[in-house]
N, C-alpha and C positions, 0 to 999 in steps of 0.2 A: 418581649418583656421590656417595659421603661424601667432604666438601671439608676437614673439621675435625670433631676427636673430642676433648672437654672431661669431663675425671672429675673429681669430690672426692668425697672420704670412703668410698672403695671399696674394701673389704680391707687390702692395704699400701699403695697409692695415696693421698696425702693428697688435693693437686691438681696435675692435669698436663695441657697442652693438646697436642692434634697433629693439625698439619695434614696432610691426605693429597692426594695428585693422583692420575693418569691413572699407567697401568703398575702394577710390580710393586712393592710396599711389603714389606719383611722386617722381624722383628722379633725381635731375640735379645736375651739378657741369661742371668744366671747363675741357677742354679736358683734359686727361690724366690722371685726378684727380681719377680715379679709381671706375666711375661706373660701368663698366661691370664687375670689380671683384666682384660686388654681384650678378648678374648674375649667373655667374663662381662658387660663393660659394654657392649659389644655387643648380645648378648643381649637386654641389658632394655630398651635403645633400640628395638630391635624387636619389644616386648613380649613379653618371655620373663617367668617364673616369678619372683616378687623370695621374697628369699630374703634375710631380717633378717642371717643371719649372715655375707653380705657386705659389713656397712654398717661401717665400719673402726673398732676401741675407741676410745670415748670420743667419737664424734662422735655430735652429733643424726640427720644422714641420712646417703644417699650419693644423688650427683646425677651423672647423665647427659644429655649435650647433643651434638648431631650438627646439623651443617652440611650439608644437601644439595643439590647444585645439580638442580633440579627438570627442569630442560630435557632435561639425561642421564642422568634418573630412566626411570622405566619409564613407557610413555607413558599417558598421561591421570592421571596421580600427581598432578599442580596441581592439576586436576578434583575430584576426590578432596580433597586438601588444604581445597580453598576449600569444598566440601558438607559436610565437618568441619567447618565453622566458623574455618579457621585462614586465615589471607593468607600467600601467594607474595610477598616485595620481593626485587624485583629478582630471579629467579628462583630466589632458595633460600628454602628453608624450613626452621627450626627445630624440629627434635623434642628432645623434655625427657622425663625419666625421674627419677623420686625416691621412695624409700624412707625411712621410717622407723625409728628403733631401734624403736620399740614395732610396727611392720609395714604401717603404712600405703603404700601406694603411690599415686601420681599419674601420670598421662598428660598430655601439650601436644602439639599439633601446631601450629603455626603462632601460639604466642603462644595457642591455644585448649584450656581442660583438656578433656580427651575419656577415652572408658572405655578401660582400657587394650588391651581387646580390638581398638577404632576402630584405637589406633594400630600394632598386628600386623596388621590388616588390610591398612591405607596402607603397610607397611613390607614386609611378606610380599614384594612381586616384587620389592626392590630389593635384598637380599642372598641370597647360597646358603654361608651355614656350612656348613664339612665339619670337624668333628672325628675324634676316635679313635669316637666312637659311630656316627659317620655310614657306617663301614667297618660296622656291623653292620647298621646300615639296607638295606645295600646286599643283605644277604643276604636280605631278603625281597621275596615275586616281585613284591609290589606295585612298589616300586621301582623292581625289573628291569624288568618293564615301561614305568613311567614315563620312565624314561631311553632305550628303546627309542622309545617313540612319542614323546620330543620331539626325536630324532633324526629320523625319519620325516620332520620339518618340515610344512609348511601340509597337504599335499597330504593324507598320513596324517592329519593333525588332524581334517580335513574331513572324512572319512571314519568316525572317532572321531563326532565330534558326529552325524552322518547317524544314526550306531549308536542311539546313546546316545537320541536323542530318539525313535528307534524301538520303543526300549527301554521307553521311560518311555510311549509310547503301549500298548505291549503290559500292564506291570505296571497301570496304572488300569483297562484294561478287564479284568483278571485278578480284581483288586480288587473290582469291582463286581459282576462273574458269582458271586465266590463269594458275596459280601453278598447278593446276588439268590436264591443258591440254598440257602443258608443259610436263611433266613428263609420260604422258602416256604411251610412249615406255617403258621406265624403268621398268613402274607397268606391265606392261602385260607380259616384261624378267621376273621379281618377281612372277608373279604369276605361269609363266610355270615351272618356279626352284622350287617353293612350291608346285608345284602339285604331280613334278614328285618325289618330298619326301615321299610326303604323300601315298602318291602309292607304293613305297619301302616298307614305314612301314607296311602300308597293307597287303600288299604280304607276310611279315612274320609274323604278326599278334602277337608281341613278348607279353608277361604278364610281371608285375613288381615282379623280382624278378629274373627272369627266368635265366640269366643269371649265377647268383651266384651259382642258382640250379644243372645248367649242367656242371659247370666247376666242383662240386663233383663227379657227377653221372659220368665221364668219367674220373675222376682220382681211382673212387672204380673200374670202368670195366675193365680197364687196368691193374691194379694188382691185379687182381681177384686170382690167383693160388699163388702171396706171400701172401694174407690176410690170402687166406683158410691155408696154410701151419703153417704161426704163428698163427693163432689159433688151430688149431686141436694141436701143442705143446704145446701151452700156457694151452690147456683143461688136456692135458695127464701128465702137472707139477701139474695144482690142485689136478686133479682125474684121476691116471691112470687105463685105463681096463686092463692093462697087468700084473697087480702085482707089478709095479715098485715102488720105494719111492714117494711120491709125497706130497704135502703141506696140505692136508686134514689128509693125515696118520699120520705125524708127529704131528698136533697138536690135533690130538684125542690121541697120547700116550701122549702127556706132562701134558695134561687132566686128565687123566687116573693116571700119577705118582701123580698128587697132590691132586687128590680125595682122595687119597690114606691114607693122614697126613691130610686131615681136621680135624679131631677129635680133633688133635694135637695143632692146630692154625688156630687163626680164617680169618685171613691174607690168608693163601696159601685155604680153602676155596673161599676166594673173588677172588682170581686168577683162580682156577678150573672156576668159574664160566665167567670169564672173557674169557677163554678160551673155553667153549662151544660156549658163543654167535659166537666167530670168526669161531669155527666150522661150525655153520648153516651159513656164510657170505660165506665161502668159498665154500660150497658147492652149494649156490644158484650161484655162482659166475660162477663155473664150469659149470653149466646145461644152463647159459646164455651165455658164449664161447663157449660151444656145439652148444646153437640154431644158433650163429651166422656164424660161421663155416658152418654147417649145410644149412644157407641162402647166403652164398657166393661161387656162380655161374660165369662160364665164359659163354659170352652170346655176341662173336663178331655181332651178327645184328642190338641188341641193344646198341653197342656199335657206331656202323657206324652212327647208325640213332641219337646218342649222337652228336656226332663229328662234320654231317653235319649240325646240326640243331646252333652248337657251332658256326658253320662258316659263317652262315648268319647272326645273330646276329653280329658278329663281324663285319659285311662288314656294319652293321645300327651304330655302335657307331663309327668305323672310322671315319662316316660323319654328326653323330645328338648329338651325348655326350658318354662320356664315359662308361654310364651305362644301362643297359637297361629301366632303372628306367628315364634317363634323357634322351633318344628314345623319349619315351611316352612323357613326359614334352615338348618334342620340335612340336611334331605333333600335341598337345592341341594348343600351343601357335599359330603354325605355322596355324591352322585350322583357326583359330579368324582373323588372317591376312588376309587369305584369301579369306573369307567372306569379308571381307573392301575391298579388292580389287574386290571383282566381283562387289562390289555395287559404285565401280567409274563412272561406265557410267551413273546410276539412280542418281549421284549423279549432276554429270556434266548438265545432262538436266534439272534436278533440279533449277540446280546456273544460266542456261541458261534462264530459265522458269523466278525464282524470277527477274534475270535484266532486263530482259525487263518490268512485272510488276513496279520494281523500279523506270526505265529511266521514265515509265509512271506517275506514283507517282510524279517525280522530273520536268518533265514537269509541272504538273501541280500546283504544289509547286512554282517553277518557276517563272510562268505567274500571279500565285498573285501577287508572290514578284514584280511582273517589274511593273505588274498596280498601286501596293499602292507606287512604288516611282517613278514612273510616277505623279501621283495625287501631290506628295511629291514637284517634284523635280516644278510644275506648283508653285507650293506657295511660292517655297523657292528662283525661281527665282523671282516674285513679291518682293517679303521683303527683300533680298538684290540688288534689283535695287531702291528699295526706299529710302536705306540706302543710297545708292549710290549717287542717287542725293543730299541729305544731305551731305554730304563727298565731297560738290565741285565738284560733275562729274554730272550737272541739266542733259546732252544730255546719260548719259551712260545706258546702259540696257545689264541685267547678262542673259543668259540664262544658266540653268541648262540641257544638253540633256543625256538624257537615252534612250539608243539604245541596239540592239541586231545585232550577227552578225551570218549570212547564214553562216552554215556548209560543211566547201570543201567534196568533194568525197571520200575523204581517209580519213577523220577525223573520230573516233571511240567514241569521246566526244559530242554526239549528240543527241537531242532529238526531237521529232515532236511536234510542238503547233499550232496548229489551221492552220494546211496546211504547216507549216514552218519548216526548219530544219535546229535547231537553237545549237549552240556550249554552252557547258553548263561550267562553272569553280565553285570554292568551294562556292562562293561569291554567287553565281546566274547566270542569261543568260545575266544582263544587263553588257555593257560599261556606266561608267558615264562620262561627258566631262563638264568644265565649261567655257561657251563661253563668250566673252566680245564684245561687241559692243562700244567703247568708244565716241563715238560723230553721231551728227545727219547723217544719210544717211547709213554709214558703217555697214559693212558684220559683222556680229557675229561668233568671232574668235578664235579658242583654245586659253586660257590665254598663253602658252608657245609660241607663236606665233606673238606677239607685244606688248605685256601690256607691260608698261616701270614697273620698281623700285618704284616709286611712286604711279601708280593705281594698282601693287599687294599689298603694303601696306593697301591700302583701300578696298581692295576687303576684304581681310582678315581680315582687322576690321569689314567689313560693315558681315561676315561671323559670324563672333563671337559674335556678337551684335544682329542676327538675330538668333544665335543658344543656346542662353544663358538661355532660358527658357527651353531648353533641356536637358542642359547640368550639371552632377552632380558633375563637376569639381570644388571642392569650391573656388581655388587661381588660379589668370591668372596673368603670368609674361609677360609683352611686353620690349625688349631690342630692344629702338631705330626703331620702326616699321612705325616711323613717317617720316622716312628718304626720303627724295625725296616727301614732302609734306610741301606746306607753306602758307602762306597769310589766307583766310577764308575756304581753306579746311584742315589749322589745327585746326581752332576753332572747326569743326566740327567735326574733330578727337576727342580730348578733351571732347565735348558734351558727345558722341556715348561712349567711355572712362566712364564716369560718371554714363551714363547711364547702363552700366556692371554691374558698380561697386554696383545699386541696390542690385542685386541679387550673387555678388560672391564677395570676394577680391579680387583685384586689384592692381598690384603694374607695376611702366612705368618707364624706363626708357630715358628719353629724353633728346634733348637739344630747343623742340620748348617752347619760354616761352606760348603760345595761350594753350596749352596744359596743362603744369605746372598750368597755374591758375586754373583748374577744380578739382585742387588735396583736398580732406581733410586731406591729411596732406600732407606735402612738406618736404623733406629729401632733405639734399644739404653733398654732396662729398668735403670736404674741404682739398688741399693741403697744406702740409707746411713742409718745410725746415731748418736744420741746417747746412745747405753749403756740407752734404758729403751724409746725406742719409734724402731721402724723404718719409715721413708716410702722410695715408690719415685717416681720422675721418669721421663720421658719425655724422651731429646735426640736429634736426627736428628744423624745423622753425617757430617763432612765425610770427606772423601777420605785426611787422615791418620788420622781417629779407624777408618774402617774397617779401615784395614789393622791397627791394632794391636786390634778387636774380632774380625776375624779370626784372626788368630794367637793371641786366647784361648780361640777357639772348639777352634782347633786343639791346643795345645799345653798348656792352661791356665795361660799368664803371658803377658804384653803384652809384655815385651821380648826374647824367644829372638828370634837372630838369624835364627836355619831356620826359624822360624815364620812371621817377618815375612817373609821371602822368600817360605817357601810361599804365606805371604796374597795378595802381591803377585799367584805367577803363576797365584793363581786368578782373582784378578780381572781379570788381563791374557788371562783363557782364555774367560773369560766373556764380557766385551767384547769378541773375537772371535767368539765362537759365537754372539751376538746379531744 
């Protein structure tokens, strides 16, 4: 519930505060006098559309502020608040709205600037604006039905979601069958390209590593006869068989010289002996260029059968990775792939298999749904045609129809229910339609079809009057909704009005006074002038101020004696009828 509504700088509004409670809140003033800017600042409190050329001449902004008590908000609203960022004190919370002359706009919720989209969100279930637009809203079937199935209550809801998630199970596997079936040519070029890989690799059956292996083995084969030659010299510089100088002789004499003077010093001892160890180094050294020498062979058929085997490999990293190491890696991967693809067609009959279970499932789902608002739509046309006649229309009768429509030949959105093949959308199988019959004898006729301006007014009242025990919307704004309504079917406007306002806040803006007298509290729009620029004010009305804002409602001047009377015995008709 909005507890207080704060404007400045908004059209003719300079600054004006108003505090709102529980019940029915009215709102009149004289034309121009700048009711529908609270409307308007409404609106942007709830994150409507900012619109620079409501921000009033000559000020920097216009600012909007709403006071709501969060506890007889719509429930988990706090919740919401504090995951915005904003703090609940004391259970209201603060929403802020501001515009720029150059068009800037800003959002606050709770003392927290948020995108103003955050705060239409948080604000969405806590008001239902009905204007003069809202009567055309009403003619599309979207609507009709929405107003249908929140009549319905929990039960139909349930049933709604049962749908809906049935629904959304049907269209992903729909999705997917055709992505699946779509692409098939692709998968089955993919799978022959992977086959004929994997068949490659096969064929040469390479090991990890292999690669690295033979590019040594055929660089030792190849210079088999320079190895063996540098080593048989390298053996004959350590250790020659021929008597020649060589690296072992030399350092057994220089051994030998300092054995010689150990006695002498204890130094050229530690050398002698350093010199032995090199001795035995050098000679294992020798006997190990011997063996190798010794094991270095020319062997061209192990050398071909190097070369070719070098070749194949090469002709697999050209076209899978560079190593023989990433070969293998691509034929793992590549294997996994192609398991997934042999398994499209099980998969495909699969998706084939579940949709048709689903469509069946969604039939059946369906045809609850259309019974319980079927059942729905029987009561909801009763009690808004009862309303109706209450509302000044004694001859009129609503009907509510819920229909299904035969599925064409080609249509793919189709399901069978009890012999029928019925077109199915996200909502359900039904169309909803609200028919009006307005006077005795007449055809029962789409509302967009004749209802004038005045009995869509009333239908949508006698709608929201009949769906208010439904409905978990705590504040309903009507702007003018009375228009093309007069004489005793605005009292009964007024009534039905009051009657709301039992069960939710209420706030009207009007100019019928039949109306105005049903309000508990009465706000009047005051103009006024200092010849160059005009501000309007906000004052709630006592008990003398009404009567004579009634009688200008009535009469057009404040002091006709028959005015003031009349004012009186509406309001003394009203407090009765309440």
């Amino acid at each position: 519930m909005i507890e207080e509504l704060r404007i400045s700088g908004l059209g003719v509004i300079d600054s004006s505060t108003l505090e709102l409670g529980p019940g029915l809140t009215v709102i009149t003033g004289e034309t121009g006098a700048g009711k529908t800017m609270l409307v308007t600042a409404l609106g942007l409190l709830l994150g409507g559309r900012a619109d620079t050329g409501a921000v009033r001449t000559g000020a920097k902004s216009a600012r909007v502020e709403g006071i709501v008590n969060a506890p007889a908000a719509a429930p988990g609203f706090a919740v919401a608040v504090e995951e915005a960022g904003g703090e609940v004190e004391e259970g209201r919370v603060l929403l802020a709205r501001s515009i720029s002359a150059e068009g800037r706009s800003r959002a606050f919720v709770g003392g927290a600037a948020v995108p103003v989209s955050t705060l239409a969100a948080l604000t969405e279930p806590l008001v239902a604006v009905h204007g003069q637009s809202d009567q055309h809203r009403l003619l599309k079937p979207q609507a009709q039905r929405e107003a249908l199935d929140r009549y319905g209550g929990a039960d139909l809801a349930e049933l709604a979601d049962a749908y809906r998630a049935t629904h959304a199970r049907l269209t992903e596997t729909e999705r997917e069958l055709a992505e699946l079936t779509a692409t098939a040519r692709e998968r089955a070029r993919e799978a022959d390209l992977l086959r004929f890989g994997l068949e490659e690799i096969e064929a040469v059956s390479p090991r990890p590593g292999e690669d690295a292996e033979l590019a040594a083995e055929e660089a030792r084969l190849g210079h088999a006869d320079t190895l063996r030659t540098a080593a048989e010299q390298a053996r004959e510089a350590l250790s020659s068989e021929e008597g020649a100088p060589d690296a072992l002789g030399a350092t057994s004499a220089a051994r030998t010289q300092l054995d010689g003077v150990r006695d002498h010093d204890a130094e050229a001892g530690e050398l002698a002996d350093r010199l032995a160890e090199l001795t035995y180094l050098l000679s294992d050294l020798a006997a190990d260029v011997a063996s190798y020498a010794s094991r270095v062979d020319v062997d061209p058929a192990r050398l071909s059968v190097v070369s070719e085997r070098r070749a194949a490999l090469t002709a697999l990293t050209r076209k899978y990775g560079d190593t023989a190491d990433e070969v293998l890696a691509w034929a793992e991967s590549s294997s996994l792939r192609l398991t997934g693809l042999d398994t499209t067609d099980d998969r495909i009959a699969e998706l084939k298999e579940q949709r048709e279970m689903l469509r069946s499932r969604l039939g059946e789902a369906g045809s609850r749904l259309s019974a319980a608002r079927s059942a729905a739509a029987a009561r909801l046309s009763d009690d808004v045609t009862a309303e109706l006649h209450g509302l000044a229309m004694p001859h009129a009768r609503l009907e509510v129809a819920v229909t299904q429509r035969e599925a064409a030949a080609d249509d793919a959105r189709t399901v069978d229910v009890q012999g029928r093949r019925l077109r199915y959308g996200s909502s359900g199988l039904d169309d909803v339609e609200l028919l009006l019959a307005a006077n005795t004898g007449a055809e029962v006729r789409p509302l967009h079809k004749g209802a004038s301006g005045g009995e869509l007014s009333r239908v949508m009242l006698a709608l929201e009057v009949a769906l208010a025990g439904t409905s978990p919307v705590p504040t309903f704004v009507f702007d003018e909704v009375d228009a093309g309504v007069g004489g005793k079917a605005a009292i009964e406007v007024g009534a039905r009005l009051a009657r709301l306002a039992r069960v939710a806040q209420v706030l009207v803006v009007t100019h019928l006074p039949q109306v105005a007298a049903y309000a508990d509290q009465h706000v009047v729009v005051e103009k006024a002038s200092d010849g160059s620029v005009t501000t309007s004010g906000l004052s709630v009305l006592d008990e003398t101020d009404r009567v004579r804002e009634l009688s200008r409602m009535l009469a057009g001047v404040e002091e006709s004696e028959t005015a003031l009377a009349h004012a009186q015995e509406l309001l003394a008709a009203a407090r009765t009828q309440r």
